[in-house]
C-alpha positions in Angstrom: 39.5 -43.8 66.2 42.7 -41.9 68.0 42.5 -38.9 69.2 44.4 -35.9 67.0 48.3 -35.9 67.7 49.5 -32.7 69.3 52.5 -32.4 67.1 50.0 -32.8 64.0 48.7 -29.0 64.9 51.3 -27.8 66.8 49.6 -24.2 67.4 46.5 -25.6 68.8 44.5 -23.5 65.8 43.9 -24.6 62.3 45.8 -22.8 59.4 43.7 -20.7 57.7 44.3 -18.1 54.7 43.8 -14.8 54.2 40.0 -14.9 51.7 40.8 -11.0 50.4 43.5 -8.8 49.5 43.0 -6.6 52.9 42.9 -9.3 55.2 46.3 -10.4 53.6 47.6 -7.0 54.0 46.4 -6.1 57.5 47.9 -9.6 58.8 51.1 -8.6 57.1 50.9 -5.5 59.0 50.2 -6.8 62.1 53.0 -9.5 61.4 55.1 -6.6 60.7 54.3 -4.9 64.4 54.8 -8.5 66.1 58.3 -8.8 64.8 59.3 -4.9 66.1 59.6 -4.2 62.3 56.8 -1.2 62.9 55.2 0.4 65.5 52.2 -0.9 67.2 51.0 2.9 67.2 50.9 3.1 63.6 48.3 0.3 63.3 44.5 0.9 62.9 41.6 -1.2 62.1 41.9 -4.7 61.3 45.8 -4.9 61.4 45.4 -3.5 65.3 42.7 -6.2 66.0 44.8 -9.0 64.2 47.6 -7.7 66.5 45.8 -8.1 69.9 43.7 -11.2 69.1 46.4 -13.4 66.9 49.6 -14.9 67.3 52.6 -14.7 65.1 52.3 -18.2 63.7 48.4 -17.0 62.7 49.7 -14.1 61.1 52.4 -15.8 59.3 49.5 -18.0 57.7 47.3 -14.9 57.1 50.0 -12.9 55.3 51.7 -15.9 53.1 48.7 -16.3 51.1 49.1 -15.6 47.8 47.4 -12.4 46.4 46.5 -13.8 43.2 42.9 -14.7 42.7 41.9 -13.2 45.8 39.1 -10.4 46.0 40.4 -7.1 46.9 37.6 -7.2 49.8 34.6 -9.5 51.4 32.0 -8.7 53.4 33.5 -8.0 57.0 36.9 -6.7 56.1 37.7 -3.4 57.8 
């Protein structure tokens, strides 16, 4: 067995996507802040954690999931 290619997860993190409606919408935010599109400042709860402990590439995958079908919250989510 070979050992996982580095250019088959380039990110070093698995993909994962948003499992509610807020999480999908506080990652958007937070994607939002990353790019300069808002202000860091105007972030609160999850979207301000998902700022200081993701990357861009994370957040991209948190806030393309589609809405449909998800829950508007689960346990956990701010």
């Amino acid at each position: 067995m070979s050992a996982p290619s580095a250019t088959a997860n380039p990110g070093g993190y698995t993909p994962m996507p948003a499992k509610s409606k807020a999480q999908q919408k506080a990652a958007g935010a937070a994607l939002a802040a990353k790019r300069g599109e808002i202000k860091v400042s105007e972030l609160q709860g999850a979207s301000k954690e998902m700022y200081d402990s993701m990357n861009a590439d994370e957040l991209e995958d948190f806030a393309s999931t589609k809405r449909e079908n998800l829950p508007d919250k689960v346990d956990g989510d701010d």
